[in-house]
ChimeraX commands (.cxc) that place a marker at each C-alpha (Angstrom):
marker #1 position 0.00,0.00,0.00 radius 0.5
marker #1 position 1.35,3.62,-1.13 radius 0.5
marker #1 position 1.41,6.88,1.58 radius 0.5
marker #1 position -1.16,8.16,-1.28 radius 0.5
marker #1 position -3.23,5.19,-1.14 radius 0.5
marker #1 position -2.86,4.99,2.73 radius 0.5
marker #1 position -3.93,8.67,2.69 radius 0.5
marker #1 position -7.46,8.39,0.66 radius 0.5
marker #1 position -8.38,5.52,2.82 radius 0.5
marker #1 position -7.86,7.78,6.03 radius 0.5
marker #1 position -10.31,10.37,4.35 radius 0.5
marker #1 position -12.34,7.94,3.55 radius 0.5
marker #1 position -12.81,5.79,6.45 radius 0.5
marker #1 position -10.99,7.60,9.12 radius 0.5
marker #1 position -14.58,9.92,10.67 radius 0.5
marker #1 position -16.31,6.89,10.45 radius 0.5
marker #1 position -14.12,4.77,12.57 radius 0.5
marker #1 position -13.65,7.71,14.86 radius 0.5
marker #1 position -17.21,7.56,15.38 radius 0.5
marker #1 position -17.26,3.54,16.42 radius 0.5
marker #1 position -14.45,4.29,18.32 radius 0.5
marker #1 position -16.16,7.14,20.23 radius 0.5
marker #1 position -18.19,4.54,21.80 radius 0.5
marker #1 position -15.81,2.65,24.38 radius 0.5
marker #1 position -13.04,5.49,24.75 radius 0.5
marker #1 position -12.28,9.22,24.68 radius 0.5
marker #1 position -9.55,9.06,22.47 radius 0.5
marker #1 position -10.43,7.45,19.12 radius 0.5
marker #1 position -8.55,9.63,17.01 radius 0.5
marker #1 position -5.50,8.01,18.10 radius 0.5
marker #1 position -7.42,4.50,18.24 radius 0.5
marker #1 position -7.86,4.92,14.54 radius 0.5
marker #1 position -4.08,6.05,13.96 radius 0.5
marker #1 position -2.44,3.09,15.54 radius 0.5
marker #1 position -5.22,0.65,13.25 radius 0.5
marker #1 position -3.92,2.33,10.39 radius 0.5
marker #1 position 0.21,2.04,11.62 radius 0.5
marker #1 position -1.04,-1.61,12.21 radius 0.5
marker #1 position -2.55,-1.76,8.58 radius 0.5
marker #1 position 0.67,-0.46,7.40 radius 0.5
marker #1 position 2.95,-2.40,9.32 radius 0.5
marker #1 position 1.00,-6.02,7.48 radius 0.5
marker #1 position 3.08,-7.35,4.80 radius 0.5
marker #1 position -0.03,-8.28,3.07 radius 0.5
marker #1 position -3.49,-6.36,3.07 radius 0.5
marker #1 position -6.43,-8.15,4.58 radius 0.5
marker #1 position -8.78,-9.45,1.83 radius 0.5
marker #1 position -11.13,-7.04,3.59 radius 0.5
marker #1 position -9.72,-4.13,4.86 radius 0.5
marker #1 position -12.91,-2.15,5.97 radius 0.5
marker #1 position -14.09,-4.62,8.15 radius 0.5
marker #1 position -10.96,-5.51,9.05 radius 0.5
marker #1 position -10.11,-2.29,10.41 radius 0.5
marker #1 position -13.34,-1.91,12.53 radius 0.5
marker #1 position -12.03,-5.04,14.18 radius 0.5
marker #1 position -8.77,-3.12,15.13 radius 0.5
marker #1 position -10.64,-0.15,16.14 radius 0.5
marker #1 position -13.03,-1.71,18.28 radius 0.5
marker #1 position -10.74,-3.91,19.88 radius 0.5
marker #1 position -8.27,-1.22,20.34 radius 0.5
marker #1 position -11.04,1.40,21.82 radius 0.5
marker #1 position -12.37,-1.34,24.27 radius 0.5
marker #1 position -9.02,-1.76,25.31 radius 0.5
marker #1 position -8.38,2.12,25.86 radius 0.5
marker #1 position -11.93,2.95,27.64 radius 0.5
marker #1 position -10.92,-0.34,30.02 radius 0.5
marker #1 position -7.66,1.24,30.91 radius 0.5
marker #1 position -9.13,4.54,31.02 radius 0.5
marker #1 position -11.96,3.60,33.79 radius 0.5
marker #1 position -9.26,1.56,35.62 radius 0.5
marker #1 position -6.99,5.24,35.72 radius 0.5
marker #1 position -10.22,7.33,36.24 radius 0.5
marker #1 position -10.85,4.92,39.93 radius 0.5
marker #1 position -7.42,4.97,40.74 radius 0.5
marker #1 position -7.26,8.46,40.35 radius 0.5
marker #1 position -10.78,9.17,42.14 radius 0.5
marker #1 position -11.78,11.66,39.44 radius 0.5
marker #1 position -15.27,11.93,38.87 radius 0.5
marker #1 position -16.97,13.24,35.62 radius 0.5
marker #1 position -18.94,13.32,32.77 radius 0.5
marker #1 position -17.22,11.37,29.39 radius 0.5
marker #1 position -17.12,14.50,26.80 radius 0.5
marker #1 position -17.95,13.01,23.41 radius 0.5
marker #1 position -19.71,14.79,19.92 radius 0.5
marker #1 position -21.63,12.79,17.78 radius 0.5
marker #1 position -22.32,14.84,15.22 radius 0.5
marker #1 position -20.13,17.76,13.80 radius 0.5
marker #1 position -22.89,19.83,13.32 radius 0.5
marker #1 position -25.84,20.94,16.34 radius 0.5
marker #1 position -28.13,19.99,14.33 radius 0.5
marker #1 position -28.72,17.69,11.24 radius 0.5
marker #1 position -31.68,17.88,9.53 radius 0.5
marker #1 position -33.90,19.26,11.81 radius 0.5
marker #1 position -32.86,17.16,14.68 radius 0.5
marker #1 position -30.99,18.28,17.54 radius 0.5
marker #1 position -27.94,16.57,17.86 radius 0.5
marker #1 position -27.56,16.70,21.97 radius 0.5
marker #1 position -31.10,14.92,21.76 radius 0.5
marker #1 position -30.19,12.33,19.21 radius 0.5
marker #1 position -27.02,11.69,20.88 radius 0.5
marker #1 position -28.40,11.16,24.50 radius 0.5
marker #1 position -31.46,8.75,22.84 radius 0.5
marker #1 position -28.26,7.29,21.04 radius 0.5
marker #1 position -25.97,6.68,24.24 radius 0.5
marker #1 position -29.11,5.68,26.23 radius 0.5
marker #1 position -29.38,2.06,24.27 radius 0.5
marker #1 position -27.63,-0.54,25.26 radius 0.5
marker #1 position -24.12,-0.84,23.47 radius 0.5
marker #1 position -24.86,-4.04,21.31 radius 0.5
marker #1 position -27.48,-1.91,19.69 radius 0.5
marker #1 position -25.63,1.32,19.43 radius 0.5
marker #1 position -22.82,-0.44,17.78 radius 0.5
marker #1 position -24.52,-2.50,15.13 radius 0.5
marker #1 position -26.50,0.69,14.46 radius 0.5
marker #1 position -23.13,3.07,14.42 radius 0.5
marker #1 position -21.38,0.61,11.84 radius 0.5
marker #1 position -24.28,0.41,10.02 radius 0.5
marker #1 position -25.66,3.92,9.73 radius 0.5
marker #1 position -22.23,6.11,9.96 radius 0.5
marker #1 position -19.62,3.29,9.22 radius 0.5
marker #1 position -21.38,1.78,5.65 radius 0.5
marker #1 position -21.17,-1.74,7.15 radius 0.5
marker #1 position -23.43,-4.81,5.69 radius 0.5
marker #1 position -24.86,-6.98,8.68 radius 0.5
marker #1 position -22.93,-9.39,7.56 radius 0.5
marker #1 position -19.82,-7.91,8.13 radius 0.5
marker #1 position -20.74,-6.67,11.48 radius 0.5
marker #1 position -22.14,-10.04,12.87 radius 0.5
marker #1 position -18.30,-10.68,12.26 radius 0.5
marker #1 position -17.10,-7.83,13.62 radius 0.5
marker #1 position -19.06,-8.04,16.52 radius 0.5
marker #1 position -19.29,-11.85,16.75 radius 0.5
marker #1 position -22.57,-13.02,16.25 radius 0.5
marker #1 position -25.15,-13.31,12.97 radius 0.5
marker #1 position -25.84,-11.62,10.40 radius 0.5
marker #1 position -29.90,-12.07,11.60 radius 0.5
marker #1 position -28.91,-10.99,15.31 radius 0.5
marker #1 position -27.00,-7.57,13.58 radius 0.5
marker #1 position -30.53,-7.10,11.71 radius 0.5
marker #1 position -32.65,-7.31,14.62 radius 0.5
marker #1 position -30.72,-5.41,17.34 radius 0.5
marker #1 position -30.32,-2.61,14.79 radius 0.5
marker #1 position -34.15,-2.71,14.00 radius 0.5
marker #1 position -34.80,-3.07,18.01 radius 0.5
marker #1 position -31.93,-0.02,18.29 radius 0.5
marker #1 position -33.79,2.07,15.43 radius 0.5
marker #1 position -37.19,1.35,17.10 radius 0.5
marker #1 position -36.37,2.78,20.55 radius 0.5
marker #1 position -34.60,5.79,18.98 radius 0.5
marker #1 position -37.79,6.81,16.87 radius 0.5
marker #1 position -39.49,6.25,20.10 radius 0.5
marker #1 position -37.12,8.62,22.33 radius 0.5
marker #1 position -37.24,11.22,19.62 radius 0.5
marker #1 position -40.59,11.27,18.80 radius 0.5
marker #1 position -40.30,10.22,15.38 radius 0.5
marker #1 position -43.49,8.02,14.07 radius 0.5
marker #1 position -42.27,4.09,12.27 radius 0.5
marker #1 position -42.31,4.59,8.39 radius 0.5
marker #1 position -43.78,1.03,8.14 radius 0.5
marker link #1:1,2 radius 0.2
marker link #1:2,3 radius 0.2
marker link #1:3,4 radius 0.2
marker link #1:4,5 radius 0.2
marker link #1:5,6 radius 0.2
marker link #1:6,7 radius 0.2
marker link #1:7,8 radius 0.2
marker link #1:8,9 radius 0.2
marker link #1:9,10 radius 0.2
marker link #1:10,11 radius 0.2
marker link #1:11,12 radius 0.2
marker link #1:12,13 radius 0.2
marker link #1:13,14 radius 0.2
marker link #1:14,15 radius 0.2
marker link #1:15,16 radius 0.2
marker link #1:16,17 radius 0.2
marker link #1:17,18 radius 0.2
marker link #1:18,19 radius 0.2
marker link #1:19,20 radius 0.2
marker link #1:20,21 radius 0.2
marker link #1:21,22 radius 0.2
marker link #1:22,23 radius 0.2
marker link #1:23,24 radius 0.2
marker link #1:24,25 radius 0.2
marker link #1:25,26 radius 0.2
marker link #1:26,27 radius 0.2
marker link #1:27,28 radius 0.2
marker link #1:28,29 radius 0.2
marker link #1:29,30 radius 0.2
marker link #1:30,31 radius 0.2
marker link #1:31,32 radius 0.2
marker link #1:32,33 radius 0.2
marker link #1:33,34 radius 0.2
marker link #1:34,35 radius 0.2
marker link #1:35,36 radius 0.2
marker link #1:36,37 radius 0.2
marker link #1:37,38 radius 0.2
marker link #1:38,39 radius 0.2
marker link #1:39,40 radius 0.2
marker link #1:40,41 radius 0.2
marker link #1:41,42 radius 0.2
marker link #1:42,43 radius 0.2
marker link #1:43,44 radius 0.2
marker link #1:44,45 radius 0.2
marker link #1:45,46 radius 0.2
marker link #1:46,47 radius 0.2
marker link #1:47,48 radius 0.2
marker link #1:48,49 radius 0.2
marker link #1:49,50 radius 0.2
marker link #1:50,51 radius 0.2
marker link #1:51,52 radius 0.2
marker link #1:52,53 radius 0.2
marker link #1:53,54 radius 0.2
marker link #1:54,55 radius 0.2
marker link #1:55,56 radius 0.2
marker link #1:56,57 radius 0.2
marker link #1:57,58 radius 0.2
marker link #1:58,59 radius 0.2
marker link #1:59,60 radius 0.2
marker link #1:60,61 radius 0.2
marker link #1:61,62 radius 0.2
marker link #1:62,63 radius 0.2
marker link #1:63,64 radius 0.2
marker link #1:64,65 radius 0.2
marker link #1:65,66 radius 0.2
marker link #1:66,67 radius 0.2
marker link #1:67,68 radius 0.2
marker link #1:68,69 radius 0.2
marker link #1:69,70 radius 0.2
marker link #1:70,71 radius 0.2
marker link #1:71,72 radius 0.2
marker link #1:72,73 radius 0.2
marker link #1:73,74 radius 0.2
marker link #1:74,75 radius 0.2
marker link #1:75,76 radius 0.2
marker link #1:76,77 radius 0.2
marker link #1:77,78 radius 0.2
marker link #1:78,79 radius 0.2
marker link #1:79,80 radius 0.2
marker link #1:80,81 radius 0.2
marker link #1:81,82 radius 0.2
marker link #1:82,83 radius 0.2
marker link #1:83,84 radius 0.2
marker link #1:84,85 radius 0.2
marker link #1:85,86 radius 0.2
marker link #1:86,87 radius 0.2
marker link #1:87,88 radius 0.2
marker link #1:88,89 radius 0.2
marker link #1:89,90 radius 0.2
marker link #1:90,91 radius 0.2
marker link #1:91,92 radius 0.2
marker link #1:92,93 radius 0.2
marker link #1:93,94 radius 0.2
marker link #1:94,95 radius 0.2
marker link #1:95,96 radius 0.2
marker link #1:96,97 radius 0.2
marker link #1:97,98 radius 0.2
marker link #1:98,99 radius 0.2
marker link #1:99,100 radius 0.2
marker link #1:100,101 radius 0.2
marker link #1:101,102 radius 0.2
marker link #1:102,103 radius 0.2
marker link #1:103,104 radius 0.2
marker link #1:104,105 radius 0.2
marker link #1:105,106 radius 0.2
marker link #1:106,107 radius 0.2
marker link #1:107,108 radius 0.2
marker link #1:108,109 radius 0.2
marker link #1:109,110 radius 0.2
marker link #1:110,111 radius 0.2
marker link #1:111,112 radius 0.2
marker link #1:112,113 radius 0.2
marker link #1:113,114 radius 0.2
marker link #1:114,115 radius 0.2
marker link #1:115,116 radius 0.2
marker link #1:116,117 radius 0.2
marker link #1:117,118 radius 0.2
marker link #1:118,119 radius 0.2
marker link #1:119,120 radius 0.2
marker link #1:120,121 radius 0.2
marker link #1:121,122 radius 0.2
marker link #1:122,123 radius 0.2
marker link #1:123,124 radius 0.2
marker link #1:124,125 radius 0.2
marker link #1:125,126 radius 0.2
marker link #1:126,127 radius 0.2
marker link #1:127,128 radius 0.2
marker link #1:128,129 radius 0.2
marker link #1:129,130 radius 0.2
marker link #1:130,131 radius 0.2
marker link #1:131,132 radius 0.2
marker link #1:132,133 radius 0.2
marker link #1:133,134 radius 0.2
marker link #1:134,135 radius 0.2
marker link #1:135,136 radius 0.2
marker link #1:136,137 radius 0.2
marker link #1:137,138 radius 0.2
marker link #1:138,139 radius 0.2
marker link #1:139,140 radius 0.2
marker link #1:140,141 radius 0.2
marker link #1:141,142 radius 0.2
marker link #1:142,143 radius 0.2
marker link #1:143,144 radius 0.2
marker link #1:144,145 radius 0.2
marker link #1:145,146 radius 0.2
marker link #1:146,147 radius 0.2
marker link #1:147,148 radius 0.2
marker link #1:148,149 radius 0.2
marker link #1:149,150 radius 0.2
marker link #1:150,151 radius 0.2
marker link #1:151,152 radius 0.2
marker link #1:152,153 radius 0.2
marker link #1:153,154 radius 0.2
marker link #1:154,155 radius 0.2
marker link #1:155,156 radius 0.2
marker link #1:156,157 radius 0.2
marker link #1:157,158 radius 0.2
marker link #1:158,159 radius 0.2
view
């Protein structure tokens, strides 16, 4: 893989893995840089390297928010986990401190499956692997996940 090549896949994929990242630890920008010095490091490219590198990520955050809570008790400190969902305040009419509390408020299988899905461009498929599981448990938690949102914000099912 080239530094140019290397390059367009951090533009490409790199705000979408910060955002999976963003869900175990408060520093996925540099979760996302060492996946990509790991991609680089690989004498051979994964025959998937998408999915492969929302492995890395999400292996790499969990391991970062553990060590994170472990120095936050040791230390005693006490506070609230700054994080931004969305660049903007609000998208499309909807306020983004209200979609990103309904969003934090479901339980983490769903938020992830419905983070990769919806903001990382992932099949179910691909996240049932990512996330271990099937392809027909990533459909339904993100349809359970989707559900409860539209229900916290308001929103009325399209079906």
């Amino acid at each position: 893989m080239t530094p140019h090549e290397l390059g367009l896949m951090v533009d490409d994929h790199g705000p979408r893995l910060i955002l999976y990242a963003r869900q175990w630890c408060d520093t996925p920008e540099d979760v996302v840089q060492d996946a990509f010095v790991k991609l680089m490091a690989l004498g051979q490219p994964p025959r998937e390297v998408l999915p492969w590198l929302f492995r890395v990520v999400r292996n790499r955050a969990m391991d970062a928010g553990k060590t994170a809570r472990r120095r936050k008790e040791r230390e005693a400190a006490v506070g609230v986990r700054p994080g931004r969902w969305f660049v903007e305040p609000d998208v499309d009419g909807l306020d983004a401190q209200t979609a990103v509390a309904a969003l934090e408020g479901l339980p983490i299988e769903q938020r992830e499956v419905i983070v990769a899905r919806l903001w990382g461009g992932l099949s179910f498929e691909q996240i049932a692997e990512l996330a271990g599981g099937s392809a027909s448990t990533a459909f339904r938690r993100f349809s359970a996940g989707i559900d409860a949102l539209r229900q916290k914000l308001g929103i009325p099912s399209s079906a």
